[in-house]
KEVOMI-675493 format. One record per residue: residue in three letters; chain; x, y, z of N, C-alpha, C in turn. Coordinates in pm, whole numbers, plus 50000, padded with zeros to 5 digits. Example, Ala and Ser with C-alpha at 12.3 -4.5 7.8 and 13.67 -1.06 7.14 Angstrom:
   res   chain     n_X     n_Y     n_Z    ca_X    ca_Y    ca_Z     c_X     c_Y     c_Z
   ALA       A   51319   49431   50780   51230   49550   50780   51320   49670   50780
   SER       A   51285   49775   50708   51367   49894   50714   51290   50003   50787
REM end
This chain:
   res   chain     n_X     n_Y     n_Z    ca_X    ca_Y    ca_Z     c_X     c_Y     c_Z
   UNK       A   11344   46155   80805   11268   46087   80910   11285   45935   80900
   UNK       A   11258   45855   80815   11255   45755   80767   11429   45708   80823
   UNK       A   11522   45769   80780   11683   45710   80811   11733   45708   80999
   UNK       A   11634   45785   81030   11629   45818   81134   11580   45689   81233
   UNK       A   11455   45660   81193   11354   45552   81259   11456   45402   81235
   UNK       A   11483   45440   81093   11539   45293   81029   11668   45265   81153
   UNK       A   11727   45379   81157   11855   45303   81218   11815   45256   81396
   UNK       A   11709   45347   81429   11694   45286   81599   11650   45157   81588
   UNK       A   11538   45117   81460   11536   44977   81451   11637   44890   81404
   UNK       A   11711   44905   81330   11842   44820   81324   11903   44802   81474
   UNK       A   11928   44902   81535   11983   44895   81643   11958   44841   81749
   UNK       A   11813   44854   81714   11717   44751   81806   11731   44609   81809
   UNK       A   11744   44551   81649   11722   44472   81636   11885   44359   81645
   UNK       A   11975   44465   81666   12079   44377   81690   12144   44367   81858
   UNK       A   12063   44432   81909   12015   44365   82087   11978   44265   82079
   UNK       A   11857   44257   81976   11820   44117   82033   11882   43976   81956
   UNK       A   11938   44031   81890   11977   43885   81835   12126   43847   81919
   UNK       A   12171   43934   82016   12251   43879   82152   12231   43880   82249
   UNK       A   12089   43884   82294   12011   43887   82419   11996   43712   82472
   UNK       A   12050   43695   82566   11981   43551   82600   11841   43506   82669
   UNK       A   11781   43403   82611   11689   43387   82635   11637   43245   82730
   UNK       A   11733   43215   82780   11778   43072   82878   11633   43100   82983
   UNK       A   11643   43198   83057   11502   43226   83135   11413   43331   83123
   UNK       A   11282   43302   83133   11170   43397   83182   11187   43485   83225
   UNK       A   11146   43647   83159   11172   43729   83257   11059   43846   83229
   UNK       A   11013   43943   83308   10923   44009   83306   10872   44095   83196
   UNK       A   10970   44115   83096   10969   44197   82925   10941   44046   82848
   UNK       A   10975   43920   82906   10950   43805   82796   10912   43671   82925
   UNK       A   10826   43623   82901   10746   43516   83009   10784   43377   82938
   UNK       A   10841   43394   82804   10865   43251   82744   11001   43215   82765
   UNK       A   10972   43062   82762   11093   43052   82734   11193   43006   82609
   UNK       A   11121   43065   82503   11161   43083   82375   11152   43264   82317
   UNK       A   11230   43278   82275   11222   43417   82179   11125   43456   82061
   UNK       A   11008   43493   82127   10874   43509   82069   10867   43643   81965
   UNK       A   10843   43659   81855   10845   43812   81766   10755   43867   81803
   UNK       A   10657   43863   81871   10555   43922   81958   10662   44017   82082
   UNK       A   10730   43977   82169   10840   44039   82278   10923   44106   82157
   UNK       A   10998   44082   82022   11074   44181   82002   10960   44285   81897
   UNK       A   10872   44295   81891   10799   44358   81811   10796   44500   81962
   UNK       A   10702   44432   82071   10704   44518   82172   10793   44600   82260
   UNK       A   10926   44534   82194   11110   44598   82243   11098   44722   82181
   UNK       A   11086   44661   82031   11114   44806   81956   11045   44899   81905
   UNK       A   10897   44845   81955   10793   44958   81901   10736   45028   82030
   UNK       A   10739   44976   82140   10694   45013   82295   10532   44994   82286
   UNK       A   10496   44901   82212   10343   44893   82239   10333   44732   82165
   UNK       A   10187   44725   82175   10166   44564   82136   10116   44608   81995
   UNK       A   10155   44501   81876   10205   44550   81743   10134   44374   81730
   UNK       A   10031   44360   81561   09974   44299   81515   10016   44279   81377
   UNK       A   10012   44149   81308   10017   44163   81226   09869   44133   81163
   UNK       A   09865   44200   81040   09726   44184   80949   09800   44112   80828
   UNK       A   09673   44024   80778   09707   43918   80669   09625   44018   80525
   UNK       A   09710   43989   80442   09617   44052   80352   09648   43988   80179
   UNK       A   09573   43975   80126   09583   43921   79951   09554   44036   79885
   UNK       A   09713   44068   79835   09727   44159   79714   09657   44114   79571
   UNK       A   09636   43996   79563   09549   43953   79437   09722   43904   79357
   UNK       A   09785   43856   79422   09903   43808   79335   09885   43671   79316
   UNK       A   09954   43611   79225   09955   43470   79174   10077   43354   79215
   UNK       A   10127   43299   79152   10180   43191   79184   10249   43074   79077
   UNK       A   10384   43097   79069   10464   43013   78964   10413   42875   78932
   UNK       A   10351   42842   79027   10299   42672   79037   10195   42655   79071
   UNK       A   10099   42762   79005   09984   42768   78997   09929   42809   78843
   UNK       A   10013   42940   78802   09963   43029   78689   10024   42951   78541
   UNK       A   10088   42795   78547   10131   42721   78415   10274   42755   78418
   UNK       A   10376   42859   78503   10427   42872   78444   10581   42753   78508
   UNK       A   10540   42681   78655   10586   42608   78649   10488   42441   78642
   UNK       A   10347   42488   78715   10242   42350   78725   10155   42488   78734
   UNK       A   10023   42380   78718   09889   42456   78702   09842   42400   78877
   UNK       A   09883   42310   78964   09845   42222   79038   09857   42239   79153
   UNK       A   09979   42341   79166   10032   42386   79273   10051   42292   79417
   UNK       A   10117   42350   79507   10192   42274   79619   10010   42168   79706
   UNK       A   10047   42075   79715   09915   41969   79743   09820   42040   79865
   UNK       A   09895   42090   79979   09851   42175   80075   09760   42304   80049
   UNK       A   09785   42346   79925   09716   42504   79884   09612   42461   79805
   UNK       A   09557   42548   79839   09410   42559   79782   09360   42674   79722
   UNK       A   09236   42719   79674   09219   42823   79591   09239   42939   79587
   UNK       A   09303   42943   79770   09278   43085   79790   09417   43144   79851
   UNK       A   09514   43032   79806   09649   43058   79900   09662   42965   79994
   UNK       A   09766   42931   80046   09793   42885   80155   09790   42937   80306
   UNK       A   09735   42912   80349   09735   42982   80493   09659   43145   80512
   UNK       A   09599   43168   80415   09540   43296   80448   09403   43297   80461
   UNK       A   09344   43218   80516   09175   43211   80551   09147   43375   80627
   UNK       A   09046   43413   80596   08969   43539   80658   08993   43638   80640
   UNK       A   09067   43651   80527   09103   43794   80431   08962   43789   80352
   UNK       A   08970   43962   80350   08827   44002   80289   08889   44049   80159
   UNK       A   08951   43909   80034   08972   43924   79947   08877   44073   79822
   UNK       A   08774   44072   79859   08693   44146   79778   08752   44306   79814
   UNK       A   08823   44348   79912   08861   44479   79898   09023   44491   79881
   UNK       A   09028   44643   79854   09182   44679   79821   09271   44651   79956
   UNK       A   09412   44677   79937   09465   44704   80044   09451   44760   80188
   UNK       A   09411   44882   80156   09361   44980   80233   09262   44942   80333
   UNK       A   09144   44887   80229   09065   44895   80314   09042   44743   80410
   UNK       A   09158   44618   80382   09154   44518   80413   09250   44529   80530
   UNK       A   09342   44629   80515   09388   44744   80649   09306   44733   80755
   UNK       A   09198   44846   80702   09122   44915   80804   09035   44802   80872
   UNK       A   09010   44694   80830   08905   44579   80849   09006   44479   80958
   UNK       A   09096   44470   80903   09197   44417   81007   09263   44498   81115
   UNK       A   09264   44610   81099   09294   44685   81236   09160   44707   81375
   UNK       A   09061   44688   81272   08962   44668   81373   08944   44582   81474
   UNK       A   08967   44425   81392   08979   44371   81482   09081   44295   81571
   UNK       A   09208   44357   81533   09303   44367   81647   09293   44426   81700
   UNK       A   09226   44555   81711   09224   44615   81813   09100   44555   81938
   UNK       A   09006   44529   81929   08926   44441   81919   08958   44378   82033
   UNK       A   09000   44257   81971   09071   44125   81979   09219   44138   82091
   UNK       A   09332   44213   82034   09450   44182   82119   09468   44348   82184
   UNK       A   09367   44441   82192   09413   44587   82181   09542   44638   82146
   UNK       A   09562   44576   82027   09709   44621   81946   09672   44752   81911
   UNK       A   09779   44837   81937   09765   44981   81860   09829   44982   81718
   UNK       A   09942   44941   81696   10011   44927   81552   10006   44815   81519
   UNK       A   10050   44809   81362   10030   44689   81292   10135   44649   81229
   UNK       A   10129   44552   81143   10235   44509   81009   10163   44457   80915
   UNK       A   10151   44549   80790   10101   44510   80713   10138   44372   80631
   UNK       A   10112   44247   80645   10113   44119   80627   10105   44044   80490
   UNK       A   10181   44081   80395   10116   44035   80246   10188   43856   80223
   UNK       A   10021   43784   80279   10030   43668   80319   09987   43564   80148
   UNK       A   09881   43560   80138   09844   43459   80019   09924   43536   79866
   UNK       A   09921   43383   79876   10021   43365   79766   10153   43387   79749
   UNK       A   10227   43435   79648   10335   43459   79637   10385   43644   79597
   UNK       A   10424   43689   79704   10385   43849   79682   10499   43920   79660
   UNK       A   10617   43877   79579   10705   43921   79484   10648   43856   79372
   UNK       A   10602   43796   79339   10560   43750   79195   10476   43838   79097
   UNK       A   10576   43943   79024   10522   44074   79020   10596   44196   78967
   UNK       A   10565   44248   78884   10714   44373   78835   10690   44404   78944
   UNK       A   10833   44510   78945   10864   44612   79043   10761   44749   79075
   UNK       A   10728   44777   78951   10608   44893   78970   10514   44855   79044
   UNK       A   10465   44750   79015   10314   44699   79119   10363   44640   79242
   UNK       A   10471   44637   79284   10489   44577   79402   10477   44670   79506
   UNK       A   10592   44795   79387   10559   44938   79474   10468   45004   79504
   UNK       A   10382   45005   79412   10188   45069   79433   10151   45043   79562
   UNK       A   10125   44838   79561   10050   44815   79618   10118   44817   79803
   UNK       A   10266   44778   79819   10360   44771   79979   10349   44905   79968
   UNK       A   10346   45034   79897   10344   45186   79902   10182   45246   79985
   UNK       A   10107   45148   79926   09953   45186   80012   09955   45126   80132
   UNK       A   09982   45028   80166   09999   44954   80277   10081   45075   80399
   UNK       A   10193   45043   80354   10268   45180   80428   10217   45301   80455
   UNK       A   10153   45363   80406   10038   45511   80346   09974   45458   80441
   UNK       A   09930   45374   80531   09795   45366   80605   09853   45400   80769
   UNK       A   09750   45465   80831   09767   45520   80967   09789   45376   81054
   UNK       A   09922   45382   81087   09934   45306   81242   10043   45192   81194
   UNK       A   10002   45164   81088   10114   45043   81007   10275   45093   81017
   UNK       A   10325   45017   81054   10437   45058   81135   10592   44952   81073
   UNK       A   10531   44861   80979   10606   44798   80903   10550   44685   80808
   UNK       A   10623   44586   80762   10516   44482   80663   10629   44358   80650
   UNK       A   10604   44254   80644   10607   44127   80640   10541   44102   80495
   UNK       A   10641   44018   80406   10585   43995   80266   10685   43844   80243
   UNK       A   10555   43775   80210   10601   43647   80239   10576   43589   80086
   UNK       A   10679   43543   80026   10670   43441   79872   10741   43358   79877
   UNK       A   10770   43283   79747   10858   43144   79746   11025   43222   79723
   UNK       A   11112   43109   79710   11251   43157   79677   11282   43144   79581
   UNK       A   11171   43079   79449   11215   43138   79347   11126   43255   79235
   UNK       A   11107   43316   79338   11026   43403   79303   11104   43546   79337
   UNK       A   11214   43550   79364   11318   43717   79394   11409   43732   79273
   UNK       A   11385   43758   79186   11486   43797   79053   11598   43918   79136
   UNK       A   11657   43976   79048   11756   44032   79109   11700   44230   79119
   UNK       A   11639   44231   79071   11531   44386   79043   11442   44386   79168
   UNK       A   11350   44258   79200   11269   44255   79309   11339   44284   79466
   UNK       A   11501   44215   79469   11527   44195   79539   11623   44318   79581
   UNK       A   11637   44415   79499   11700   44582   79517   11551   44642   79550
   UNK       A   11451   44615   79492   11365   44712   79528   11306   44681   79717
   UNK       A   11329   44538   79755   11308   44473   79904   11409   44543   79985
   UNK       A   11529   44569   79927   11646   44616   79985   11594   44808   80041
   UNK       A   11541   44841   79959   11544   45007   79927   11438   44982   80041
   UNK       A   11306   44907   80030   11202   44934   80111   11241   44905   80269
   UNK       A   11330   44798   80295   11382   44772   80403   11446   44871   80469
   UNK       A   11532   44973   80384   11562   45082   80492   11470   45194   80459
   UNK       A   11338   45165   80468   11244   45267   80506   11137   45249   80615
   UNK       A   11164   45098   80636   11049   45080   80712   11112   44918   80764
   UNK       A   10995   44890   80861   11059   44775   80965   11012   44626   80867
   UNK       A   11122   44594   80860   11093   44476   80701   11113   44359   80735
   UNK       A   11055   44239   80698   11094   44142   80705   11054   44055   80558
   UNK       A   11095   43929   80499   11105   43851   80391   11084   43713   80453
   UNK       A   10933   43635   80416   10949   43518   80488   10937   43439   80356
   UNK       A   11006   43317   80344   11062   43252   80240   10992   43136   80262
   UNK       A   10919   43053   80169   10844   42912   80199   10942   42811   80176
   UNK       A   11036   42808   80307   11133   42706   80305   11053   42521   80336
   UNK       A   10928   42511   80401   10861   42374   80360   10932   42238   80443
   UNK       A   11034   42209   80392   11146   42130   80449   11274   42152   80376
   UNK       A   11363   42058   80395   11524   42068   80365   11519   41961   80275
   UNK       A   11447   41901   80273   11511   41715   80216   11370   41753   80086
   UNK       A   11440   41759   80009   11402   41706   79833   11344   41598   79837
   UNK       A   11300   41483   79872   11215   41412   79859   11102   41519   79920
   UNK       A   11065   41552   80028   10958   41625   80071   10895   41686   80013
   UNK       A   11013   41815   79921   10936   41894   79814   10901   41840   79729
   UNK       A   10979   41774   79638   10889   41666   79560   10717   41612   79618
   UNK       A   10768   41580   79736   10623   41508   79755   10512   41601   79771
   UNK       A   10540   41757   79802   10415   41856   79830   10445   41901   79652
   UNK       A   10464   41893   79567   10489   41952   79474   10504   42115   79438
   UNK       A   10640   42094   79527   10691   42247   79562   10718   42317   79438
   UNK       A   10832   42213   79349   10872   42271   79202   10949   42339   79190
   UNK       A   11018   42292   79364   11212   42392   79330   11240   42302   79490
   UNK       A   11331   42286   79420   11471   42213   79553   11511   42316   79649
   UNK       A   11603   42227   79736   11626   42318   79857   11748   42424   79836
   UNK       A   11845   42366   79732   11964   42434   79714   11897   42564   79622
   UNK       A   11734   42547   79575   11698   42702   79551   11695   42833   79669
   UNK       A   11649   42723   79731   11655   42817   79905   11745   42844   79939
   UNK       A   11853   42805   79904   12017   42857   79987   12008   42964   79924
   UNK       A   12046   42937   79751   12062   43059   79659   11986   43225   79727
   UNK       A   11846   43151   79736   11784   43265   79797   11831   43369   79901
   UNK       A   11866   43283   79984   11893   43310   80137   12058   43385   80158
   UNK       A   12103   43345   80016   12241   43413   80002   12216   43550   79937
   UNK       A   12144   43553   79849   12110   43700   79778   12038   43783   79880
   UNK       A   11968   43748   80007   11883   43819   80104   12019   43859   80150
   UNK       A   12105   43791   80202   12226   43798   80278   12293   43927   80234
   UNK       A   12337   43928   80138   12399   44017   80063   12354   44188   80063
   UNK       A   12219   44182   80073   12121   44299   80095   12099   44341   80229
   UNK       A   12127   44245   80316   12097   44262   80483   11974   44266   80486
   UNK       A   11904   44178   80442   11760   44103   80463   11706   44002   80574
   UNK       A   11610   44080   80656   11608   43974   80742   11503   43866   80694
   UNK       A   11546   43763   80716   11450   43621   80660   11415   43544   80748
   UNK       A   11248   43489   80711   11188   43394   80862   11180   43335   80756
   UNK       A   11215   43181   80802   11182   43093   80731   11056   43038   80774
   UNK       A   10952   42998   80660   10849   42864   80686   10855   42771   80687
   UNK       A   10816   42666   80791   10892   42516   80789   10746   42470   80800
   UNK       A   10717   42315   80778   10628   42195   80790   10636   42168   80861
   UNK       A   10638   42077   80987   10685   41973   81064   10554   41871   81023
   UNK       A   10565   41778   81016   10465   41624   81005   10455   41604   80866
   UNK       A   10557   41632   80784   10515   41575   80660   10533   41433   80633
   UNK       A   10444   41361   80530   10461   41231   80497   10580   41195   80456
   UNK       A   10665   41057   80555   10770   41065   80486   10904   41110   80567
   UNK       A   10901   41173   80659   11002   41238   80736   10984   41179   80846
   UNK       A   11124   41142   80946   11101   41076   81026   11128   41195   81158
   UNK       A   11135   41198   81271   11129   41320   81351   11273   41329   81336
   UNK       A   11387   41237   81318   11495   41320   81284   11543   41426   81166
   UNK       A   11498   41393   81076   11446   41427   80955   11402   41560   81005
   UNK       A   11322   41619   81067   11273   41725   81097   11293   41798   81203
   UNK       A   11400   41718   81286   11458   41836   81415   11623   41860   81337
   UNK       A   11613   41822   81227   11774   41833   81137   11715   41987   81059
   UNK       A   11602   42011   81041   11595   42152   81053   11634   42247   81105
   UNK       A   11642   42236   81249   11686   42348   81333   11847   42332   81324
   UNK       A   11877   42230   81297   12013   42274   81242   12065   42320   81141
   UNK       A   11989   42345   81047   12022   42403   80923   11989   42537   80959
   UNK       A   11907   42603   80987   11822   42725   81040   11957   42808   81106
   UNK       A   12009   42696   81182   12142   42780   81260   12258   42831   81216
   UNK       A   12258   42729   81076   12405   42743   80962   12361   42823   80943
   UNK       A   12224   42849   80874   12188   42967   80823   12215   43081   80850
   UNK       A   12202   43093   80968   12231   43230   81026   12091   43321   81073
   UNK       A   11935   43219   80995   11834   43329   80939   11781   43408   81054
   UNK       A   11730   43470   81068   11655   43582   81169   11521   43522   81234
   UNK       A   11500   43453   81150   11315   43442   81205   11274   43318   81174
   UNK       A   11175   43222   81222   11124   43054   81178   10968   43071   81202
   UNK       A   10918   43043   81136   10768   42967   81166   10753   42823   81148
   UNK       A   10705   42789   81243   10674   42657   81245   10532   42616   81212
   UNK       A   10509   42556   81131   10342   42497   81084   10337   42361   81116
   UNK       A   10239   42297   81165   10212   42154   81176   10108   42133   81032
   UNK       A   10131   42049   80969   10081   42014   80863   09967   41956   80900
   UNK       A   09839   42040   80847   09695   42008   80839   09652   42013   80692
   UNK       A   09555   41997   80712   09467   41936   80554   09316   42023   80576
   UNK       A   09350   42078   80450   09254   42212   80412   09114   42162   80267
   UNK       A   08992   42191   80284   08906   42123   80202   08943   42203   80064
   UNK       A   08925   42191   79951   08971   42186   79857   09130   42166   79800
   UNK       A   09174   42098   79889   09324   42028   79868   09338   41937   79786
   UNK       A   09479   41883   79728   09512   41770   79687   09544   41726   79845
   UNK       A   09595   41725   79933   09643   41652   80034   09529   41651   80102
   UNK       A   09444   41708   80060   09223   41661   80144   09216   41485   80042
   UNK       A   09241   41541   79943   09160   41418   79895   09313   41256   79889
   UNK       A   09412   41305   79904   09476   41210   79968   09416   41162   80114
   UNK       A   09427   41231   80171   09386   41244   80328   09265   41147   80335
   UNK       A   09189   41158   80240   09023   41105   80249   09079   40954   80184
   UNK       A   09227   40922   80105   09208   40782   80056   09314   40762   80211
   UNK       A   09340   40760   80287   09423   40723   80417   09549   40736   80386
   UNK       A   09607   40822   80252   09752   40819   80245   09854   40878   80336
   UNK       A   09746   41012   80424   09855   41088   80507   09809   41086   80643
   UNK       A   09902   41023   80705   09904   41010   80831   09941   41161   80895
   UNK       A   09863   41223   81047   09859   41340   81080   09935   41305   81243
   UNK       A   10030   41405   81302   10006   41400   81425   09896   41409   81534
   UNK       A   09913   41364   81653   09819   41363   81735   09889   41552   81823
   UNK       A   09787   41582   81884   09856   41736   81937   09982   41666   82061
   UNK       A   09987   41569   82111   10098   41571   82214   10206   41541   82138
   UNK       A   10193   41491   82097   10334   41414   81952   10385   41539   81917
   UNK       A   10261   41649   81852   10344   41766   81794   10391   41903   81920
   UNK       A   10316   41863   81975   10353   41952   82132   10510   41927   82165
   UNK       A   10537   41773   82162   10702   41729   82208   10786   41780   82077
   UNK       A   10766   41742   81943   10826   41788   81874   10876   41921   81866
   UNK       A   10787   42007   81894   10814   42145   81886   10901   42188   81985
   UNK       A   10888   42135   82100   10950   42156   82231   11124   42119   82159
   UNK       A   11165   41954   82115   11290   41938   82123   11299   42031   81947
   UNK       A   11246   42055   81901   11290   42183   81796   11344   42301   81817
   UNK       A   11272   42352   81948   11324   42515   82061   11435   42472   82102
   UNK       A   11423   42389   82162   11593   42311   82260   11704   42314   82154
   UNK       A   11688   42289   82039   11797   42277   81920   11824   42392   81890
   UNK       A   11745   42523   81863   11745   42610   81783   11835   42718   81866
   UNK       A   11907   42799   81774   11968   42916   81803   11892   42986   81887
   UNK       A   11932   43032   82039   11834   43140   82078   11819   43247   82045
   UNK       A   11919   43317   81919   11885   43460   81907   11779   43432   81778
   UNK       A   11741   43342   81722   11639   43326   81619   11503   43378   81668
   UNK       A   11460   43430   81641   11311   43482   81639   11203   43363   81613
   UNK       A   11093   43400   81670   10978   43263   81647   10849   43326   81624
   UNK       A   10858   43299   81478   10712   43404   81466   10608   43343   81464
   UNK       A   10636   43199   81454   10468   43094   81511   10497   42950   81525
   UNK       A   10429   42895   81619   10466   42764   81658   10391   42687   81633
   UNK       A   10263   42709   81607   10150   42603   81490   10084   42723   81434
   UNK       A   09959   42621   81387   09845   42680   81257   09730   42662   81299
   UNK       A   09641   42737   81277   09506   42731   81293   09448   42753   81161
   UNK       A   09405   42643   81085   09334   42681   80952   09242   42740   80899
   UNK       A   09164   42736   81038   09046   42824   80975   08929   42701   81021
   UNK       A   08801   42753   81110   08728   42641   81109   08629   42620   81021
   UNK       A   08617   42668   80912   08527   42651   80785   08604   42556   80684
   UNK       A   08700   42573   80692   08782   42508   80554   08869   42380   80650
   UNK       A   08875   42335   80747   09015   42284   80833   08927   42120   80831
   UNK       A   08987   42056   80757   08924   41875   80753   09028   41815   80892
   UNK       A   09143   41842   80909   09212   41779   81047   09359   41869   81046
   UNK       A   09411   41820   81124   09387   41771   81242   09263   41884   81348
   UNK       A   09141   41832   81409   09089   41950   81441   09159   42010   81602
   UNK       A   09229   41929   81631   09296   41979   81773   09344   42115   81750
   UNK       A   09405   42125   81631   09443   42230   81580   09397   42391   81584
   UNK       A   09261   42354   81573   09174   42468   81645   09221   42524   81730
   UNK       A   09218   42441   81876   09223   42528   82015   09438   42613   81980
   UNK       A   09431   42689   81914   09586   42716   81919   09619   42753   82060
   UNK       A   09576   42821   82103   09628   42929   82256   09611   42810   82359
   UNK       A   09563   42651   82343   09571   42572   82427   09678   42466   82400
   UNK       A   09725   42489   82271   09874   42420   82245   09976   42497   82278
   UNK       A   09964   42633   82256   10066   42730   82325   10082   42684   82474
   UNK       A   10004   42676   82519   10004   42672   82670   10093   42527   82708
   UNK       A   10037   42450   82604   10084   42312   82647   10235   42330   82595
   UNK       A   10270   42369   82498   10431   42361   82478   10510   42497   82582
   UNK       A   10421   42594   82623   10505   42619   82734   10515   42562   82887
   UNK       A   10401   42475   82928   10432   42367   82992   10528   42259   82956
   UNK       A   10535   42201   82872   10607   42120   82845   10806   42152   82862
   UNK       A   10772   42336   82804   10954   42338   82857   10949   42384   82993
   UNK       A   10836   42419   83059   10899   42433   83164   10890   42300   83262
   UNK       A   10816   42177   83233   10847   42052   83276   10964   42000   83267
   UNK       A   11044   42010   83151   11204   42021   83119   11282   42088   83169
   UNK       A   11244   42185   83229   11297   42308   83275   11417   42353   83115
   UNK       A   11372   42320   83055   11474   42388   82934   11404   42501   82855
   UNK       A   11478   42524   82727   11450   42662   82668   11485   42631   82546
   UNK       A   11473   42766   82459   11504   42769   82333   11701   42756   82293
   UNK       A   11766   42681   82251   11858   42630   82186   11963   42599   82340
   UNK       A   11911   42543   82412   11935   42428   82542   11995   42341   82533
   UNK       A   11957   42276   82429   12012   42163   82337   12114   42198   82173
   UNK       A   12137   42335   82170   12179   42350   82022   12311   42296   82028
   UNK       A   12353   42221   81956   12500   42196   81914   12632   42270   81939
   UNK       A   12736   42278   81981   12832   42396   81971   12851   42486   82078
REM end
């Protein structure tokens, strides 16, 4: 059953990475290549992802590269506000299927293993815990997101095996390209770790979304639309885009509070994002175009909040251009 499913999604999935996406059309209203439209290609229904904390740790957190970890993260992970850390898998499942259904009336899911670093981990427990995830009614694939130097060569056969069982993806905390940057978030691995990475995914037929920053201190907007050109060498499958906000128990909160980091305003990052789509490969996938931090923990930017009103504005904005996703790409 499993070899069966696996290959209509492969097959699926290499439609779309030669599908053009120049205009709007009634299966896709954007004019960028949204993973929301290919989630609904190949599953025939509207498909959610759930965030969830396996209780895993973190190289640059646990001593074994810094105790201090990247300036942006905070106690509880990066980016995973509203996980009901206190339960298992399962049941952080069932709590999140509720309210997608709820919320977007998604019928299936993807189980989401978001905070922290979730290869950081023998192989046995990786399997337990992506094995329960899978085991749950309606979950229909999983998204497992860690750093790139966190895939030894064991983790990365066992990603391989799970990938042709189920609809897989590997999102890699690529951050930025330029080594001063990582340095400055105190990433604690260079970018040529990320190639390495991205070559061993390669090798396995791994699909990889990368995580990017845009507004870090320090980068000038060329600096950061020279991303989407790397993204394209790459070859990779998938991008998220984050606008860099400042989370309360941060090192970059309490920079933030001495005036060291300057933040975008939402139109600044609205245009940015726009000539980022125009650059980018159109068969790349876009699995998010900002962040919403969470309004308990989120010190700024607070524009950031309204997300579904920045969506709106950067799809105004290309269609004020009348352009699209890789409009502008090179080549």
């Amino acid at each position: 059953m499993f070899r069966k499913r696996q290959s209509r999604l492969n097959a699926g999935f290499v439609v779309s990475r030669v599908a053009c996406y120049n205009h709007p059309t009634m299966s896709n209203p954007k004019r960028y290549n949204p993973f929301s439209a290919e989630l609904k290609r190949v599953f025939g229904c509207k498909v959610q992802r759930i965030s969830l904390d396996a209780g895993f740790s973190c190289p640059n957190r646990d001593g074994t590269l810094d105790h201090a970890g990247c300036i942006f993260c905070g106690g509880q992970g990066s980016g995973s506000h509203g996980i009901l850390r206190d339960l298992g898998i399962v049941a952080q499942l069932e709590d999140g299927k509720e309210v997608m259904r709820r919320k977007y009336r998604a019928s299936k899911f993807l189980a989401y293993f978001q905070a922290y670093s979730n290869t950081y981990a023998p192989v046995e427990r990786l399997g337990l815990l992506f094995g329960q995830a899978l085991l749950t009614p309606d979950v229909v694939g999983m998204i497992v997101a860690t750093r790139p130097d966190c895939l030894p060569p064991d983790v990365l056969d066992y990603l391989w095996k799970l990938s042709q069982q189920t609809y897989f993806w590997l999102e890699l905390g690529l951050q930025s390209i330029h080594d001063t940057s990582l340095a400055y978030i105190n990433r604690r691995h260079d970018y040529a770790c990320f190639l390495r990475a991205v070559e061993e995914c390669r090798s396995r037929s791994l699909r990889v979304c990368a995580h990017v920053i845009l507004g870090l201190p320090g980068e000038s907007r060329d600096d950061m639309l020279a991303m989407a050109g790397e993204l394209n060498r790459l070859g990779l499958a998938g991008v998220k885009l984050h606008l860099l906000h400042v989370m309360k128990g941060t090192r970059l909160a309490e920079m933030h509070a001495r005036g060291e980091v300057p933040l975008m305003d939402r139109d600044e990052y609205v245009g940015l994002v726009c000539d980022f789509l125009e650059l980018l490969d159109p068969a790349i996938l876009i699995h998010r175009l900002t962040g919403d931090g969470g309004r308990d923990n989120l010190v700024a930017p607070l524009w950031s909040l309204k997300k579904f009103e920045v969506l709106n504005l950067i799809d105004a904005e290309l269609e004020r251009r009348g352009s699209c996703q890789g409009s502008r790409r090179a080549g």
